[in-house]
Each structure stands twice: as structure tokens, then as C-alpha cells.
C-alpha positions as CSV (number, residue, x, y, z in Angstrom):
1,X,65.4,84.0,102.4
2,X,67.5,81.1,101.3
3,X,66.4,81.6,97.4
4,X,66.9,85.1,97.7
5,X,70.8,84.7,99.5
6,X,71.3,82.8,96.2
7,X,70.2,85.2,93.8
8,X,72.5,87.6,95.9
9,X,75.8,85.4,95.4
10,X,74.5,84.4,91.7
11,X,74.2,88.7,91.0
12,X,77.7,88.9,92.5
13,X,78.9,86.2,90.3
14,X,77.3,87.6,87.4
15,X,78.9,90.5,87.4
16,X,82.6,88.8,87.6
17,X,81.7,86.1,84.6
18,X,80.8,89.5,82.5
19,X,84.1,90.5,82.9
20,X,85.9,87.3,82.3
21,X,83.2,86.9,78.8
22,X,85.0,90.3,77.8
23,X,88.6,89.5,79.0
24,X,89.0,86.9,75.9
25,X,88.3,89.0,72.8
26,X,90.4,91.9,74.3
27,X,93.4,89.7,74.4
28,X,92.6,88.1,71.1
29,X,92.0,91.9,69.9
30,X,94.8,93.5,71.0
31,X,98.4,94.2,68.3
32,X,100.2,96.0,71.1
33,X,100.5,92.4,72.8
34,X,99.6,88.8,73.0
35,X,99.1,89.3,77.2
36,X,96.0,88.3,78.7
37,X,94.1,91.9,80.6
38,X,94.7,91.3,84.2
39,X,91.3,90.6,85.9
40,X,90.9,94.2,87.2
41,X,91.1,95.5,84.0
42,X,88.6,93.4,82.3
43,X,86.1,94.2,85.8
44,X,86.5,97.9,84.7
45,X,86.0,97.4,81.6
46,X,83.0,95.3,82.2
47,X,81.4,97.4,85.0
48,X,79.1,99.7,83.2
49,X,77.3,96.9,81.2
50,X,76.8,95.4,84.5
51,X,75.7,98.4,86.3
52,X,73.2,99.0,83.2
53,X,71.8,95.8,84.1
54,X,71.7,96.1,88.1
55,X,68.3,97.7,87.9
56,X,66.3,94.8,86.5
57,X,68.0,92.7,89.2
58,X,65.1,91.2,91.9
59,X,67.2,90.1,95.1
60,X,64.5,90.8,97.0
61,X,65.3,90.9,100.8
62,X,68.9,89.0,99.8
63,X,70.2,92.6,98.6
64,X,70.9,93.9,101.9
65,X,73.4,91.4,102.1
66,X,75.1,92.9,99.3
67,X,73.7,96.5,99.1
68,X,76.0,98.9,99.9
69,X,78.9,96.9,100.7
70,X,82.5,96.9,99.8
71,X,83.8,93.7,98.3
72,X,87.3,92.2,98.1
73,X,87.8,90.0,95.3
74,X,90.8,87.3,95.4
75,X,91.5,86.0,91.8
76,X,94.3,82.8,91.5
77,X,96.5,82.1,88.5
78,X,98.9,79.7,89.3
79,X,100.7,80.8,91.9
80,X,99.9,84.4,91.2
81,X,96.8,86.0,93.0
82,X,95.1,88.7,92.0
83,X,93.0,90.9,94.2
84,X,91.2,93.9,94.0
85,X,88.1,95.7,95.6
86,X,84.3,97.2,94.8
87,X,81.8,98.7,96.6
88,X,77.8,98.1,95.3
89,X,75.9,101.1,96.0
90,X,72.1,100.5,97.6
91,X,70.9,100.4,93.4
92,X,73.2,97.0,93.5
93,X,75.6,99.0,90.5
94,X,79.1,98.2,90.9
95,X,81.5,101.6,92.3
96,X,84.9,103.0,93.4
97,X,86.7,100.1,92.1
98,X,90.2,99.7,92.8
99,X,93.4,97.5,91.8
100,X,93.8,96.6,95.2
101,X,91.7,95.3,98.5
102,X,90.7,97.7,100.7
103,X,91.1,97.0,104.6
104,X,87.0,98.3,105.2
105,X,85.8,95.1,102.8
106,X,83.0,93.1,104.1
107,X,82.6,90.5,101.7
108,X,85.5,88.5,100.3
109,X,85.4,86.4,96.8
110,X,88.0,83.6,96.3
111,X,87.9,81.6,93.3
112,X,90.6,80.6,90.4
113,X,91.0,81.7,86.3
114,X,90.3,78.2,85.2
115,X,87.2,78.3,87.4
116,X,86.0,81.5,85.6
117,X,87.0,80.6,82.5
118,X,85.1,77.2,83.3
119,X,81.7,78.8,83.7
120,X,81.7,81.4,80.8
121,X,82.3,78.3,78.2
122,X,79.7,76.3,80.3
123,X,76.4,76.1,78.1
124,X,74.5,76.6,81.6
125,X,76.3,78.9,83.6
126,X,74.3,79.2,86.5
127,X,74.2,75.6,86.5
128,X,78.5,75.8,86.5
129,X,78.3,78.7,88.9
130,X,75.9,76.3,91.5
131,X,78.0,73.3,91.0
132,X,81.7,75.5,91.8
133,X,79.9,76.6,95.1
134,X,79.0,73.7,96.5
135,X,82.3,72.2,95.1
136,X,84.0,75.0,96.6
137,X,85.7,76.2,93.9
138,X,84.3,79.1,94.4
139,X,83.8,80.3,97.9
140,X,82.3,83.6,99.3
141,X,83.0,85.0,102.7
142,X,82.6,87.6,105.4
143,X,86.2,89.7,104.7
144,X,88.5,89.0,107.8
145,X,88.1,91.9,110.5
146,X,84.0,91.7,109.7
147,X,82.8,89.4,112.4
148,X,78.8,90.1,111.3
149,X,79.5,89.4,107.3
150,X,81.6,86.2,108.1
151,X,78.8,84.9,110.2
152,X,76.7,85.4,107.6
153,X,78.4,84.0,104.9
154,X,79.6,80.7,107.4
155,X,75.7,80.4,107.6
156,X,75.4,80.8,104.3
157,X,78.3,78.0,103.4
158,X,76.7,75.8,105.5
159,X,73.6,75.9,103.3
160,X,75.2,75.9,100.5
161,X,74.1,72.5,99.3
162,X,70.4,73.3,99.5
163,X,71.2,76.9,98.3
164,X,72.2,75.3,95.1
């Protein structure tokens, strides 16, 4: 169950280091204006490669963790944070996003732009991903209100280190 609660977290985190991989050549691309996307543009933009993908994903009995749960994610800039929400349907594919987090959420994502950025340039992102967990640089929770997920995910914490 352990290796499979880390394939879970690795899928979720796969599917936000897509988006930050596609959020630098949009800016570079982009005559209108030299601004960075925010994060919850380049997560729509990156959501049907990811959901393309979600099939061949084996999280064996780790997906019901993340099956069909609605996910808040909490991304910092400075002293800016960005947040936003997304539900994965029981298929794992990523659905009803929205710009902003959504009181229901069960699962909460807090990490940093430098983190993200971080682990796209690394030459072994999982590796990077692994290393920003147990650093906690990254750090996934139950969302506040959601006594069963935060459980989980304390549980989960606490085994970090041997979960990566």
C-alpha cells in the first residue's frame, strides 16, 4: 500500500509539473505580453495531455485515495498565492477545474513556483519530486473541514521518508 500511496502523490504531481513544462514556452511564445500564464492557466492548458495519459496510469489500490476526489491546489509566488481547484473522475482524468478552491475539496496541494520550476529542469524529476516531499517543499494534505483525508494524508506524511 505504501508504494502504491506514492505512485498516487507522484500521479498528482505529474500532472502539475506538465503544466508548469508548458507554462515556459507560452510566456516565451507570447507578442501580446512578456507576463508569465498564471498557474491555472497553464493547468488548463495542460489538462487534456494529462487526461490522455491517465489511462496507462497503474495506482493500483493507491487510486482510491485520489479517485474521484476534488483537489485544492495552493501555488506561492512571493508573497502572492495562487489557488485553484480539480476534481479526478474514477478514470484518474483531471475535470471541472476552476480558478478558485472549492469549499467540498478533500485533498490540498501546497508547494512554491521555484519548487515547480525546480523539478521540471531537474534531469530526474521523480527523483526532485521525492526529495521536495520529504524536504517538505512540497506537502500534500487532507483539505481543512475533511477529517478522514487529513488523517490519511498525516499518515501518509509521517511515512513520507520511507515513501520516498
Amino acid at each position: 500500500m505504501i508504494i502504491h500511496i506514492r505512485k498516487t502523490v507522484s500521479a498528482v504531481f505529474v500532472a502539475l509539473l506538465l503544466f508548469s513544462a508548458v507554462a515556459v514556452p507560452a510566456a516565451a511564445q507570447s507578442d501580446e505580453s512578456n507576463a508569465e500564464p498564471s498557474t491555472y492557466e497553464t493547468f488548463v492548458a495542460m489538462a487534456d495531455l494529462y487526461n490522455e495519459q491517465a489511462a496507462s496510469l497503474d495506482l493500483g489500490v493507491a487510486e482510491s485515495l485520489l479517485a474521484g476526489q476534488r483537489v485544492n491546489a495552493y501555488i506561492s509566488d512571493g508573497a502572492a498565492v495562487e489557488s485553484f481547484s480539480f476534481a479526478l473522475d474514477d478514470q484518474m482524468r483531471i475535470v471541472d477545474i476552476s480558478p478558485d478552491p472549492d469549499s467540498d475539496a478533500t485533498v490540498r496541494f501546497e508547494t512554491d513556483r521555484a519548487t515547480v520550476e525546480r523539478i521540471v529542469e531537474s534531469p530526474n524529476p521523480a527523483d526532485a519530486f521525492g526529495t521536495a516531499v520529504v524536504n517538505d517543499d512540497i506537502r500534500i494534505e487532507g483539505e481543512s473541514g475533511n477529517v478522514v483525508s487529513q488523517l490519511v494524508w498525516s499518515v501518509a506524511n509521517v511515512l513520507k521518508g520511507f515513501l520516498f
